[in-house]
C-alpha positions in Angstrom: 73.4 91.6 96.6 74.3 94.1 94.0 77.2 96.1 93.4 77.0 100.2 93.2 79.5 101.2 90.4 82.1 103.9 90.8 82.0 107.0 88.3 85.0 108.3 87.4 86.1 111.5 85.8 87.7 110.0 83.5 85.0 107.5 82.6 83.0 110.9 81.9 85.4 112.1 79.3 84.0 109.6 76.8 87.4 108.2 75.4 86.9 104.8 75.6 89.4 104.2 78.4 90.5 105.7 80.9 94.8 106.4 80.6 95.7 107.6 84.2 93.7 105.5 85.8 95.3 102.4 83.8 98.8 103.4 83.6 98.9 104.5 87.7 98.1 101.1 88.5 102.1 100.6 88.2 102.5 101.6 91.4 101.0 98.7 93.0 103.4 96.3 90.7 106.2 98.6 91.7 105.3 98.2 95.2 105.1 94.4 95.0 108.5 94.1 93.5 109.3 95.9 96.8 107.6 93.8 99.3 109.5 91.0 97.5 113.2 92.3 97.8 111.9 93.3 101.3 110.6 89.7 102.1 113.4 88.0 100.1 115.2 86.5 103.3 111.9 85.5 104.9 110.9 81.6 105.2 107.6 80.5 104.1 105.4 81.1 100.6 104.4 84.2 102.2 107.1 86.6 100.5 106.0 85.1 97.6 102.0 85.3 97.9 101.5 88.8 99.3 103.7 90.7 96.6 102.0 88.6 94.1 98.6 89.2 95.1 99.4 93.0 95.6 100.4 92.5 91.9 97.7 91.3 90.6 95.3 93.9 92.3 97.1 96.2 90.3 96.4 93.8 87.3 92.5 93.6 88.0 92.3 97.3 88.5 93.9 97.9 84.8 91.8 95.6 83.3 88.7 97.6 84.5 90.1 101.0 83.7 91.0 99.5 80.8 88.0 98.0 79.0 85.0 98.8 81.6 84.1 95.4 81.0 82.1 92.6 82.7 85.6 90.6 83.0 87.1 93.8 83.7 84.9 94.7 86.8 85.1 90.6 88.4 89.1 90.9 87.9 89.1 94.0 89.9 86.7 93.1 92.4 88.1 89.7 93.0 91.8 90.5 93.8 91.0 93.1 96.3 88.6 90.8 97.7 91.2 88.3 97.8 94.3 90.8 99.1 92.2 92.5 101.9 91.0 89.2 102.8 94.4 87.6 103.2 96.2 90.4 104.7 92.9 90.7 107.5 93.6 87.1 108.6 97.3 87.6 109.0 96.8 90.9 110.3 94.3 89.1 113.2 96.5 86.6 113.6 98.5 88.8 115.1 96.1 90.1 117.7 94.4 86.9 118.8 95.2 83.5 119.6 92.3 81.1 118.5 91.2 80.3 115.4 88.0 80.5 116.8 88.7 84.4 117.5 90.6 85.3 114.4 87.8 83.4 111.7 84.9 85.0 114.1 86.5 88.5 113.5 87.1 88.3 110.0 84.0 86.8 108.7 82.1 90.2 111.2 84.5 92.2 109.3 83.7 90.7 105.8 79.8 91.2 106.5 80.0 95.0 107.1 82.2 95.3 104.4 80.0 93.5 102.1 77.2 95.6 103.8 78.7 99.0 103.5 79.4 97.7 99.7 75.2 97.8 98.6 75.3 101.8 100.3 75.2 104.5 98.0 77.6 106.9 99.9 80.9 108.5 98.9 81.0 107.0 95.6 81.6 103.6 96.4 84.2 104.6 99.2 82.2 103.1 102.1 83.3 99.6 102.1 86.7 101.3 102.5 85.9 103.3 105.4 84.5 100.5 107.3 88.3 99.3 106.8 90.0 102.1 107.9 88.4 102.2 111.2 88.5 98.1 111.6 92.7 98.9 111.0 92.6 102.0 113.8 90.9 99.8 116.4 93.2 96.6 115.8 96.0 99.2 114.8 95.7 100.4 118.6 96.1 96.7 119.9 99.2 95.6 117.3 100.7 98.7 118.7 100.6 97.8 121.9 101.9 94.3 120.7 104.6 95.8 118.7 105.9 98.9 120.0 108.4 99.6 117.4 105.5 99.5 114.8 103.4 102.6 116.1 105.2 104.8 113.5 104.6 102.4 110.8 101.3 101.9 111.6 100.0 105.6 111.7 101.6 106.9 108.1 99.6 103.4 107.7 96.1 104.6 108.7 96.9 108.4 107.5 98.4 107.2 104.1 94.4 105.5 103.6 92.7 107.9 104.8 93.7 110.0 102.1 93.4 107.8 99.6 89.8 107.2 100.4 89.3 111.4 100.5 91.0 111.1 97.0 88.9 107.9 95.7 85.4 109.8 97.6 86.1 113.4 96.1 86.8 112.2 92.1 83.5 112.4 90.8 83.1 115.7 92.9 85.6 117.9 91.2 85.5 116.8 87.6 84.3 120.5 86.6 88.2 122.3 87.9 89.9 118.4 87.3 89.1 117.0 84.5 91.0 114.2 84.8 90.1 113.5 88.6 91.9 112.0 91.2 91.1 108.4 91.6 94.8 107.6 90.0 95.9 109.5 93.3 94.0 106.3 95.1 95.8 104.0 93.2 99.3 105.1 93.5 98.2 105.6 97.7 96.5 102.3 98.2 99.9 100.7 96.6 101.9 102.3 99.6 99.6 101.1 101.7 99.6 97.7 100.6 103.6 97.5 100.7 102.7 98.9 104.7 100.2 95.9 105.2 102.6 93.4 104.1 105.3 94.8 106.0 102.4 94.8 109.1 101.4 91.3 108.9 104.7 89.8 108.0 106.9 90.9 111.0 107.6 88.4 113.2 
């Protein structure tokens, strides 16, 4: 397996780093200090874990735009791998009521993702649309579990569909933006990480 890098406007300008990109990966610390406070009266290591490990996606993702390093890319790889993959469990948890059910889903979902992740389409994006539509169709059945979630849950979905157009389009309009729009992903995917953890930590 092999991984397709992203480009990045940015990355094009030659600098040596890229500064939005970096510094707009506050929003996902800013948005696991929320998730905390929001947590805080919750039982369990959980309030403690998610907001941490939306933290450190954040961390990964600086460390990449950062230095473009080897170490860089593995940081930023690993903690999404390692968010996504914890809030999926929760979130299936939710849904069904065998381990047998949730570890069969999520290891299905895992291997498209990690399938979509060797296709050269939308700049890297694909991975990410295979988890979009994976949170619409179990989004459909947690509404029905939850009823007072529906409005969460569609600024949810619409909140990453737009951050994938943002993340897909960068490398697209680097002639009129120099700059881009991936930091747009950033600050979007951070919202939509506080919205996960909200998701999969309700009782």
């Amino acid at each position: 397996m092999f991984d397709i890098p992203t480009e990045y406007c940015e990355q094009l300008l030659q600098i040596g780093w890229e500064p939005i990109n970096t510094i707009s990966n506050l929003a996902f610390v800013i948005a696991g200090i929320f998730a905390f406070y929001k947590l805080k009266n919750e039982k369990g290591v959980l309030k403690f874990v998610l907001p941490t490990l939306l933290i450190l996606v954040g961390v990964g993702s600086s460390l990449w735009h950062f230095s473009h390093t080897h170490l860089g890319d593995i940081a930023d790889t690993f903690f999404i791998l390692i968010f996504a993959s914890v809030v999926s469990l929760l979130f299936f948890r939710k849904l069904l009521h065998s381990w047998t059910a949730i570890l069969l889903s999520f290891f299905a979902l895992l291997g498209i993702t990690l399938f979509a992740e060797q296709l050269d389409y939308l700049n890297g994006s694909l991975p990410y649309v295979v988890l979009l539509i994976a949170l619409i169709v179990g989004g459909i059945f947690y509404g029905k579990k939850f009823g007072d979630s529906k409005t969460l849950l569609l600024t949810t979905v619409a909140i990453f569909g737009l951050a994938i157009i943002f993340r897909s389009i960068d490398i697209l309009i680097c002639p009129s933006i120099s700059f881009g729009t991936h930091f747009l992903w950033h600050i979007l995917v951070a919202v939509l990480g506080y919205q996960l953890i909200l998701l999969v930590a309700r009782k």
